[in-house]
GUZARO-310486 format. One record per residue (C-alpha): z, y, x; residue number from 0. Coordinates in steps of 0.001 Angstrom, whole numbers. Each point is the difference from the previous one (the first is absolute). Layout:
# GUZARO-310486
<c3=Z | c2=Y | c1=X | nr=NUM>
...
***
This chain:
# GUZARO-310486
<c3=-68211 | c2=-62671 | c1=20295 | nr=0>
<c3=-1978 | c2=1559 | c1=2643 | nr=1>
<c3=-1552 | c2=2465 | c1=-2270 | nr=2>
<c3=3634 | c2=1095 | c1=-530 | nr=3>
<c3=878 | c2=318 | c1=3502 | nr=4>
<c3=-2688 | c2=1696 | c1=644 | nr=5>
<c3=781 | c2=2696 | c1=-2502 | nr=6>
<c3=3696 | c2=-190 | c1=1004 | nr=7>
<c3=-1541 | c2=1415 | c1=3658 | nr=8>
<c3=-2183 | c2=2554 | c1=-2204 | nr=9>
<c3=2753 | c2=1465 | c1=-1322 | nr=10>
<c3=1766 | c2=368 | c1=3090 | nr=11>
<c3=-3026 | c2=1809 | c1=1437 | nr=12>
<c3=-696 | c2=2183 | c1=-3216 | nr=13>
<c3=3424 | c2=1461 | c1=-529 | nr=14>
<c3=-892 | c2=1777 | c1=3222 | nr=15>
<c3=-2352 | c2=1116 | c1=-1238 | nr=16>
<c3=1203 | c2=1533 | c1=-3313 | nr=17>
<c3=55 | c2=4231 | c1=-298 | nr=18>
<c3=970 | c2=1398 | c1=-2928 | nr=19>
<c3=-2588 | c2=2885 | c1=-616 | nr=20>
<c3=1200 | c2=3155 | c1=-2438 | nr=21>
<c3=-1618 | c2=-354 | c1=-3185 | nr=22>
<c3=-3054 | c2=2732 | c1=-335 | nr=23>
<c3=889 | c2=3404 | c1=-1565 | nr=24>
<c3=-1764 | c2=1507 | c1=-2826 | nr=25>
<c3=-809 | c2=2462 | c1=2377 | nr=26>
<c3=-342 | c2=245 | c1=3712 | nr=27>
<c3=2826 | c2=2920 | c1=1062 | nr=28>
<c3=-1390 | c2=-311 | c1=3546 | nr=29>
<c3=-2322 | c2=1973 | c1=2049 | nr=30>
<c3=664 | c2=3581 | c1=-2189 | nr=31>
<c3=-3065 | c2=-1134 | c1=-2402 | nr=32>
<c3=10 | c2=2064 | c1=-3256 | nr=33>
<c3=-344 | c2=-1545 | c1=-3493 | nr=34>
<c3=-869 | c2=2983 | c1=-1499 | nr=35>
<c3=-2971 | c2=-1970 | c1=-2068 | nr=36>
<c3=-3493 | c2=736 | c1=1088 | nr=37>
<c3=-2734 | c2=-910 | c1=-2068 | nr=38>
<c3=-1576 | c2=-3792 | c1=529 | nr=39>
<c3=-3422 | c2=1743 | c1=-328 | nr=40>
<c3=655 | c2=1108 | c1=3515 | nr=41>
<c3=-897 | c2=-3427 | c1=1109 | nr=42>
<c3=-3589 | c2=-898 | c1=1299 | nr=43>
<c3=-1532 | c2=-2591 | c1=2047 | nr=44>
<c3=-1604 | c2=2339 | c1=1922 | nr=45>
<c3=3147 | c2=1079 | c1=1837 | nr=46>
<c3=2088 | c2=54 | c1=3002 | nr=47>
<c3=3169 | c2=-1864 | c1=-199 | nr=48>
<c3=3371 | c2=-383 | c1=2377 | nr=49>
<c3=2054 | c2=-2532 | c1=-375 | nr=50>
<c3=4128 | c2=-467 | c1=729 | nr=51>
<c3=2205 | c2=-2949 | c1=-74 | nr=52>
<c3=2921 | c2=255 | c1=-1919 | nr=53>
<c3=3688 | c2=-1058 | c1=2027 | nr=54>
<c3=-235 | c2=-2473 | c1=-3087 | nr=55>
<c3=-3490 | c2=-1023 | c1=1730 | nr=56>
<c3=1031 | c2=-449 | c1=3594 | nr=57>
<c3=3095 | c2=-1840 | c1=-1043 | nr=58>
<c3=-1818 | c2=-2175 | c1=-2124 | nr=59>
<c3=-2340 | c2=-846 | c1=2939 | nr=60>
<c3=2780 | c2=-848 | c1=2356 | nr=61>
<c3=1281 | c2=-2136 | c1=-2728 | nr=62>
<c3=-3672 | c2=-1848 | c1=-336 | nr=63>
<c3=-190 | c2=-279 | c1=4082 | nr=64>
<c3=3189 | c2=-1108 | c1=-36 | nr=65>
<c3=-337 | c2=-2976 | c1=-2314 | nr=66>
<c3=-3186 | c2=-1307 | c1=1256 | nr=67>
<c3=974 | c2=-98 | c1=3528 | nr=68>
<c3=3232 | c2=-1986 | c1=-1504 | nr=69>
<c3=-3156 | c2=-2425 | c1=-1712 | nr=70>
<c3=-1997 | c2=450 | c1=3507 | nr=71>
<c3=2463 | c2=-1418 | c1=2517 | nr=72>
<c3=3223 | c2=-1353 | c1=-1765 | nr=73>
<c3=955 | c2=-3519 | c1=51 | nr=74>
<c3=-3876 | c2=-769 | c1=1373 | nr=75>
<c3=186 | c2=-3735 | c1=465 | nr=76>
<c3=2378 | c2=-1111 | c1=-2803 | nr=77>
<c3=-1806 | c2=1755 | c1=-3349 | nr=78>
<c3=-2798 | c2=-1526 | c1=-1530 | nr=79>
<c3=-3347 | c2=1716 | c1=612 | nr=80>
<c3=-658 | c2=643 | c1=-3734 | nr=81>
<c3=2980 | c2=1792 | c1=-428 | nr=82>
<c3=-371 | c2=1982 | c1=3290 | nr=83>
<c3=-3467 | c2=615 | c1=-642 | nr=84>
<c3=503 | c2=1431 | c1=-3682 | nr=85>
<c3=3209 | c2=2053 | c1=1227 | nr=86>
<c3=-2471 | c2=1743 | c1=2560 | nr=87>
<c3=-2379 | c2=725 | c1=-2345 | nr=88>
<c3=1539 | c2=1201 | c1=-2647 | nr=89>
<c3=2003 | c2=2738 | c1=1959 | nr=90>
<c3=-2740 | c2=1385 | c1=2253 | nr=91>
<c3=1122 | c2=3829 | c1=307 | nr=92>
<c3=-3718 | c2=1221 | c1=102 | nr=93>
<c3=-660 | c2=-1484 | c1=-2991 | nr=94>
<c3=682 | c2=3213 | c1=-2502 | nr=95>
<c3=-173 | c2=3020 | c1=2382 | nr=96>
<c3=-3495 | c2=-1376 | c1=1012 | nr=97>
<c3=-1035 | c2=-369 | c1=-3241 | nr=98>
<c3=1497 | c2=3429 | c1=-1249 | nr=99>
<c3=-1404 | c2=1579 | c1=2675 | nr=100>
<c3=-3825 | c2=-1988 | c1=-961 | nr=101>
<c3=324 | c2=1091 | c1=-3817 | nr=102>
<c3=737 | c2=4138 | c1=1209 | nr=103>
<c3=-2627 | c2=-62 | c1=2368 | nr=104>
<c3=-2433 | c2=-1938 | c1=-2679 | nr=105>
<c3=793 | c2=3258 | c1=-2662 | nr=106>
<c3=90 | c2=2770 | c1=2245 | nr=107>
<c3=-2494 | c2=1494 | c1=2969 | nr=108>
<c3=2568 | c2=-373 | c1=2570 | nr=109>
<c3=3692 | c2=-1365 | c1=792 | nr=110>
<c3=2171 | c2=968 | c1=2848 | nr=111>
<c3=3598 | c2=-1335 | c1=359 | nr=112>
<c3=2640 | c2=2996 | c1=1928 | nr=113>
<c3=3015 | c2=-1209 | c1=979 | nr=114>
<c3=1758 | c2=3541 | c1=-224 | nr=115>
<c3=-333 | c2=2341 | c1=-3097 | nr=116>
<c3=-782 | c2=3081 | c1=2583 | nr=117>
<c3=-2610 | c2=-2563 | c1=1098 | nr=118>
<c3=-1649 | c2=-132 | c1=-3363 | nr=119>
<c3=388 | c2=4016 | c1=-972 | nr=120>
<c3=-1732 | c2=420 | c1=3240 | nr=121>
<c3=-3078 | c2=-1627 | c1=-684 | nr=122>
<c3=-225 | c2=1751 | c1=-3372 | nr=123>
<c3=-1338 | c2=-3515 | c1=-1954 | nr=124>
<c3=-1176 | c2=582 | c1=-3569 | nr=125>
<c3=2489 | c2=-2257 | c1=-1651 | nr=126>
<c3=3595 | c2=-1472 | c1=1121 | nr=127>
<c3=1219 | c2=-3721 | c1=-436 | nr=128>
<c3=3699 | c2=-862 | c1=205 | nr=129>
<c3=-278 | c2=-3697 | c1=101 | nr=130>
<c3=2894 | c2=-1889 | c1=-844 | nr=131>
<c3=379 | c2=-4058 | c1=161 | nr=132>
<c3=2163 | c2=-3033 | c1=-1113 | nr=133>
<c3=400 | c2=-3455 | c1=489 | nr=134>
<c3=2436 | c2=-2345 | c1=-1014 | nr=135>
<c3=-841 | c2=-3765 | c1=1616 | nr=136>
<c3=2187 | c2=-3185 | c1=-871 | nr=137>
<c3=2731 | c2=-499 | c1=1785 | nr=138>
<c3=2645 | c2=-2832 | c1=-295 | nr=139>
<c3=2288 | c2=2378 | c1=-2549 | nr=140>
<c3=-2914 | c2=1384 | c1=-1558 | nr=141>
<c3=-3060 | c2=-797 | c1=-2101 | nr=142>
<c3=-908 | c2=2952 | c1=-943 | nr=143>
<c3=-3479 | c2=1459 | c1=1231 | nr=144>
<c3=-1046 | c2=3224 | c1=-181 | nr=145>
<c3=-2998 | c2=2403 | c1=654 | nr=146>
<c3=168 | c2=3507 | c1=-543 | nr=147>
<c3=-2992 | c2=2248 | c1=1604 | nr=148>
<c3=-72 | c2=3940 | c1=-1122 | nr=149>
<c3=-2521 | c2=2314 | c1=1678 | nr=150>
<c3=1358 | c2=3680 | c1=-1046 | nr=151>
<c3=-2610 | c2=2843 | c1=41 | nr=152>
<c3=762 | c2=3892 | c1=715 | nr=153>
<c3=-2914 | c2=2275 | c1=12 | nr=154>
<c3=194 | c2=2669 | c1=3742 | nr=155>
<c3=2439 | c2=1584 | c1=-882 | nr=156>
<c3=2413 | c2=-3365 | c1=-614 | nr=157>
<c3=507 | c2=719 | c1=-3731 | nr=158>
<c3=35 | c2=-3576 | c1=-2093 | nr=159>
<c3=-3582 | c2=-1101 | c1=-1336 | nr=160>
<c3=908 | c2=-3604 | c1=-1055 | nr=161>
<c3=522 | c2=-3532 | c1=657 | nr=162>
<c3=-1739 | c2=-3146 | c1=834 | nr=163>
<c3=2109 | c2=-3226 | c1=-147 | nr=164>
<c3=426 | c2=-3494 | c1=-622 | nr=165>
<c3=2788 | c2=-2704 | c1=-463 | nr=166>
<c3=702 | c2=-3647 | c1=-567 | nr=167>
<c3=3431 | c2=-1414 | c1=84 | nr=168>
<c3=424 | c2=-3645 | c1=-711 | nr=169>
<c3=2674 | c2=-3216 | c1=527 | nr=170>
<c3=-1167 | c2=-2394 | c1=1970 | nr=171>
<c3=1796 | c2=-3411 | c1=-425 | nr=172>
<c3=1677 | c2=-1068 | c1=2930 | nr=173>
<c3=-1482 | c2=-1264 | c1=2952 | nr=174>
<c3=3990 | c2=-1238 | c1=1131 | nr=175>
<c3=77 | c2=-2399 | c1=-1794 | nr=176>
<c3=108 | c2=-3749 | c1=1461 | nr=177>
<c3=-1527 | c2=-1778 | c1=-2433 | nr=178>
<c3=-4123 | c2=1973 | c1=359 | nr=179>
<c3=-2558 | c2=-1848 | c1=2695 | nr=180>
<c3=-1074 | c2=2511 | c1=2263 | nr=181>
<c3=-3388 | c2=808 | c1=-1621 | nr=182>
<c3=1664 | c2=1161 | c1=-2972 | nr=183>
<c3=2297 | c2=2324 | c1=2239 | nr=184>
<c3=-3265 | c2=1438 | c1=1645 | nr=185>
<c3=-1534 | c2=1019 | c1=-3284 | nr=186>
<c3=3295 | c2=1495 | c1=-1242 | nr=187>
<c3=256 | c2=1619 | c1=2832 | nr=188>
<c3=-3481 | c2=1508 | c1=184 | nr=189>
<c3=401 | c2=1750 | c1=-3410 | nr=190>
<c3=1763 | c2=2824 | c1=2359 | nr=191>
<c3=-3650 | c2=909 | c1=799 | nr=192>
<c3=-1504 | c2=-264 | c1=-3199 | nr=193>
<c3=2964 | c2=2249 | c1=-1318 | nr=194>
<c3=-1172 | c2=2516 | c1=2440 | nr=195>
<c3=-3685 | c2=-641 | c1=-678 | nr=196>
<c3=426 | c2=464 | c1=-4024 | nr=197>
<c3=2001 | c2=3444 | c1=501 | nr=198>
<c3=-2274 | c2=1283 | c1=2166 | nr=199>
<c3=-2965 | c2=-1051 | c1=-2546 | nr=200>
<c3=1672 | c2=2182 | c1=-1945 | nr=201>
<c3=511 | c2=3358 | c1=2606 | nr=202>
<c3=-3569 | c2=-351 | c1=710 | nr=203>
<c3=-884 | c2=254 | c1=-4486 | nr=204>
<c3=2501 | c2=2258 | c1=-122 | nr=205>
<c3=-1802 | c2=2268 | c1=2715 | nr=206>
<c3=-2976 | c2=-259 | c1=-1048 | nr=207>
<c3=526 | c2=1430 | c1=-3501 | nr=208>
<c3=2074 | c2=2863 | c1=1611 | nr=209>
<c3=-2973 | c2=958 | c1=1787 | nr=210>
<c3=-2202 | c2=-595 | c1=-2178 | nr=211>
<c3=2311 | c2=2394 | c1=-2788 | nr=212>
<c3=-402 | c2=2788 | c1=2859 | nr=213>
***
């Protein structure tokens, strides 16, 4: 019975912190980049690269901030520390762009993120990255996660190179219900990060053999 109430408060405190974010386009139409199809062989590790967030991006990290501040510093003293624990860990919002950000400056000689596209043009980088995130986290009318990460390259002169990406969806059985101990919850719950963990496994493959093609 606790375990339930404690969940009852959770879902008080979560559908706060829901956001609906758009669902990612099969290309960006932001930011006036062409996708006029320049060749992949364009890519090297030796080269410059500048990096934009997508709106998709920024919303996605207000969404992240969002919820784990709602883990952080809702209902403090009446959910069990498990719970609260695996909540906060599994929707840390420097979890992916760190990690992103690690894998393009592992592959490439240098990585610089502009916040403006006149920024970017200015400093005349070798290759452009529209990055563009997406996270779904469970919430008490969904249990549904998702991970989408896609790292778009343009050559200087912004025409379309390729893609890097990587994606995991998965259902997650829910952590509402009153009958789990809270152990179980926790471990359910932490399969948010290992959702996010597994799809970017799969950005960092999947950029690897697009650099390695060029």
């Amino acid at each position: 019975m606790r375990t339930f109430i404690q969940l009852a408060l959770m879902t008080l405190m979560m559908s706060t912190a829901v956001m609906i974010n758009p669902a990612i386009a099969d290309e960006l139409r932001e930011g006036h980049l062409l996708s006029l199809g320049a060749s992949v062989d364009s890519l090297r590790h030796e080269q410059s690269v500048g990096v934009l967030y997508s709106e998709n991006t920024v919303d996605n990290l207000s969404y992240l901030e969002r919820y784990h501040d709602t883990a952080l510093n809702g209902a403090r003293d009446a959910l069990d520390g498990r719970i609260r624990e695996a909540f906060v860990n599994s929707s840390d919002p420097e979890l992916a762009i760190d990690w992103l950000m690690s894998s393009l400056q592992g592959t490439f000689l240098s990585v610089t993120v502009y916040d403006t596209l006149d920024a970017l043009v200015q400093a005349h980088p070798d290759v452009v990255v529209m990055l563009d995130t997406h996270n779904q986290l469970l919430t008490p009318r969904n249990d549904q996660v998702e991970a989408h990460f896609i790292a778009r390259f343009y050559d200087a002169n912004l025409q379309y190179i390729a893609k890097a990406e990587g994606s995991v969806h998965k259902q997650v059985s829910s952590v509402w219900a009153h009958d789990k101990a809270a152990p179980e919850i926790a471990a359910q719950i932490e399969q948010q990060r290992d959702v996010q963990l597994d799809a970017l496994k799969q950005f960092d493959v999947s950029l690897k053999a697009l650099v390695r093609a060029g």
